[in-house]
C-alpha positions as CSV (number, residue, x, y, z in Angstrom):
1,X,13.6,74.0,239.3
2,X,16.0,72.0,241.5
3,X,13.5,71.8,244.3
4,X,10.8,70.6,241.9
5,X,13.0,68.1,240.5
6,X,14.2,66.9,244.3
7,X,10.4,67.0,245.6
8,X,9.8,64.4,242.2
9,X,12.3,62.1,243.4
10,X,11.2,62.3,246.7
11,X,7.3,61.1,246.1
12,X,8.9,58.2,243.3
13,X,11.4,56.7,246.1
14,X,8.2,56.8,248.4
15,X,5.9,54.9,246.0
16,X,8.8,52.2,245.1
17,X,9.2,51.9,248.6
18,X,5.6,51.7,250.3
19,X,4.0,50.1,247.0
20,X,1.9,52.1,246.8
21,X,-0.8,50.7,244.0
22,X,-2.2,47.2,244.0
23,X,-4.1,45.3,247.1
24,X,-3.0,43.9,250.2
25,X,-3.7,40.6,248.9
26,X,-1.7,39.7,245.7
27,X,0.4,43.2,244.8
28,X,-2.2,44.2,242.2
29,X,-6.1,44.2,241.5
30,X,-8.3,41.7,240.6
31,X,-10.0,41.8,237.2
32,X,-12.7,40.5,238.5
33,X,-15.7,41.3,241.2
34,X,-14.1,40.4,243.8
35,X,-10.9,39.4,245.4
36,X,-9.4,35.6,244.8
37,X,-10.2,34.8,248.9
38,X,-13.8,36.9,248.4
39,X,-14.3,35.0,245.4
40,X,-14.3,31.4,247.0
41,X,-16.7,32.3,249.6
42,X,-18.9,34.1,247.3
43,X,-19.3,31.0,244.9
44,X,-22.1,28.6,245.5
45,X,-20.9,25.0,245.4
46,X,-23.9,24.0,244.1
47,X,-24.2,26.8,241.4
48,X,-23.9,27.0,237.7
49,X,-20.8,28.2,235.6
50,X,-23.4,30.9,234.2
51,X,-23.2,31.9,238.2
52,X,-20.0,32.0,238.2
53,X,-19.2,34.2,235.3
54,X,-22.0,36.3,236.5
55,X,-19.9,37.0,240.1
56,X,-16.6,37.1,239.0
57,X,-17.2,39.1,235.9
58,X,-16.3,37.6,232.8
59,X,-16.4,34.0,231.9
60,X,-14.2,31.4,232.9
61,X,-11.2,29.7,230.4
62,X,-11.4,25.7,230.0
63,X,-8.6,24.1,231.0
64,X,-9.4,20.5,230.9
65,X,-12.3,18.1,230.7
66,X,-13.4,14.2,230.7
67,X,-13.6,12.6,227.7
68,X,-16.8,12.5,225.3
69,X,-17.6,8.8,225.5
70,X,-16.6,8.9,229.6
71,X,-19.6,8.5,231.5
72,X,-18.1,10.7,234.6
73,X,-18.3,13.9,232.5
74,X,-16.5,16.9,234.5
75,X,-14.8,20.5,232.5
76,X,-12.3,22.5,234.8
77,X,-12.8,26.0,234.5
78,X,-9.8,28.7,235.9
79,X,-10.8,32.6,235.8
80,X,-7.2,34.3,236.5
81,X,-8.1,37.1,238.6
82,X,-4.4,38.6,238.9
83,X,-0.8,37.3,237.4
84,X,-0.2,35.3,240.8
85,X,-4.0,34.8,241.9
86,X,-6.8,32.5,240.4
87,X,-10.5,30.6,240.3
88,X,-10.6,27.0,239.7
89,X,-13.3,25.1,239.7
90,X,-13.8,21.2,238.6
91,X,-17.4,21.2,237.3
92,X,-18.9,18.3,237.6
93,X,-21.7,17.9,234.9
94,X,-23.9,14.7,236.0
95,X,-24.3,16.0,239.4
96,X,-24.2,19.6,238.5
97,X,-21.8,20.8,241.6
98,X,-18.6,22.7,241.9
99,X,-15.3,22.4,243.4
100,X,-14.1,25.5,243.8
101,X,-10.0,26.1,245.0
102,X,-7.9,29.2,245.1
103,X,-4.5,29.3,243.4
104,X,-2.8,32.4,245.2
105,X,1.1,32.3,246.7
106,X,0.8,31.1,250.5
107,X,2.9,34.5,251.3
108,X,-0.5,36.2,251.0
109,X,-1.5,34.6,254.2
110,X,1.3,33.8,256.0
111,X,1.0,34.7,259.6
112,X,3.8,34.9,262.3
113,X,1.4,34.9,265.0
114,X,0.2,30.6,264.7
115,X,1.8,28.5,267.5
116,X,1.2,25.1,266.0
117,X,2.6,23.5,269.7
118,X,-0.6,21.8,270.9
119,X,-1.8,20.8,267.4
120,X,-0.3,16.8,268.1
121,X,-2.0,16.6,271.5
122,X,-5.2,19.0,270.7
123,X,-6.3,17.7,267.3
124,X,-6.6,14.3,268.8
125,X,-10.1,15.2,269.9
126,X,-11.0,14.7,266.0
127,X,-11.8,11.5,266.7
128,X,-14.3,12.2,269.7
129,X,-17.8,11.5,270.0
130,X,-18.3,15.8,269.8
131,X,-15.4,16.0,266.8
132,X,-13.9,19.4,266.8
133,X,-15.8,22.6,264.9
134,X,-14.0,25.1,263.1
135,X,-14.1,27.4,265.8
136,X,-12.2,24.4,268.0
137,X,-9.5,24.7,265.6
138,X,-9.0,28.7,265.5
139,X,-8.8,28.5,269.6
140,X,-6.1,25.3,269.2
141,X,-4.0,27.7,266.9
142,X,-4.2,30.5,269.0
143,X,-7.3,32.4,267.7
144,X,-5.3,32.6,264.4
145,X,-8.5,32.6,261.8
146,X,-8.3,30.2,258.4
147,X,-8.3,31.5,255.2
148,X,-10.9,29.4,253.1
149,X,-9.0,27.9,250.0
150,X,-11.3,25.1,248.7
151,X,-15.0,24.2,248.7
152,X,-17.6,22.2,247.5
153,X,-20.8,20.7,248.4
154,X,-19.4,18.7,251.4
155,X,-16.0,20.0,252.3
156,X,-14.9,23.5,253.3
157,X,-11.1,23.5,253.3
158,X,-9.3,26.0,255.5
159,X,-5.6,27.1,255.3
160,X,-2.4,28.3,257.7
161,X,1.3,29.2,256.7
162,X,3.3,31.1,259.6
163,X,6.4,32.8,258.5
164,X,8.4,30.0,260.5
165,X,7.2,27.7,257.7
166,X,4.9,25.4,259.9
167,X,1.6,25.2,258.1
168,X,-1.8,23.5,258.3
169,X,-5.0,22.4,256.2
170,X,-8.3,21.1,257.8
171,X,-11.6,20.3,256.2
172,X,-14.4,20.5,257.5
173,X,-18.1,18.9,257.1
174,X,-20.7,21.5,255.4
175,X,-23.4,19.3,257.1
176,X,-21.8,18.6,260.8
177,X,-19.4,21.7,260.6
178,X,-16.5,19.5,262.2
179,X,-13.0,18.5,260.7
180,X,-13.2,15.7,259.1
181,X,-9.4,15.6,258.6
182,X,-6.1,17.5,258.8
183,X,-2.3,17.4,257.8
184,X,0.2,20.2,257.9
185,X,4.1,20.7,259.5
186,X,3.8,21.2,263.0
């Protein structure tokens, strides 16, 4: 009985020590289709709500909209996908598009691995006649891929935390494909 008892203990310290359960992204699982990062790239800017219910899973939550008598008429939807992870999306309802943004805690994609050190001197090049593309910005950093946070029809915006606390965000043109801006602690 006492070995049964010990060989209990033993696999519960293991689970509340390896965390065992849950995902590597956010601790536990999405109740939706897909993951809060999955989710962003999966959604088509230029989509429907109905779409967007359809991917996730179940429908979206209003959180806000315009006024009645505004004539900009927008509704912002949030699908909460775990207790620290989230869809938002800003629906804009004259044009029909979507701006779609992940709400997640940056420790899901911090990275010790970025050296921000050339970013001053290397980003310059934003302003040249051949801009800088996306994959211009993952050599700068090191080869340290983005994690695509924010979207719409025009802008694909792209995230980095490193454990040291420097951090970045660049957007990017859908059209051109370079980065049209950045900011971040370098």
């Amino acid at each position: 009985m006492k070995k049964i008892i010990s060989v209990l203990c033993l696999i519960m310290m293991l689970t509340l020590i390896t965390g065992c359960g849950g995902t590597k992204e956010s601790g536990s699982k999405s109740k939706g289709n897909c993951e809060v990062f999955e989710c962003v790239e999966k959604i088509n800017a230029e989509g429907t709500i109905a779409d967007v219910n359809k991917l996730i899973g179940f429908e979206g939550e209003v959180t806000s909209q315009s006024e009645e008598s505004s004539v900009y008429q927008w509704k912002v939807y949030k699908w909460s996908l775990t207790d620290d992870t989230a869809i938002e999306i800003r629906h804009n309802e004259n044009l029909n598009t979507l701006s779609i943004e992940a709400i997640f805690p940056t420790s899901m994609i911090k990275t010790k691995t970025i050296d921000f050190s050339n970013v001053k001197t290397e980003m310059k090049a934003i302003n040249s006649a051949n801009g800088l593309k996306y994959a211009d910005v993952v050599k700068i950093l090191g080869g340290v891929e983005g994690t695509l946070t924010k979207k719409d029809k025009d802008t694909l915006t792209y995230e980095w935390y490193s454990k040291d606390r420097g951090s970045m965000t660049a957007r990017f043109s859908t059209k051109s494909g370079k980065c049209t801006s950045y900011n971040g602690l370098f």
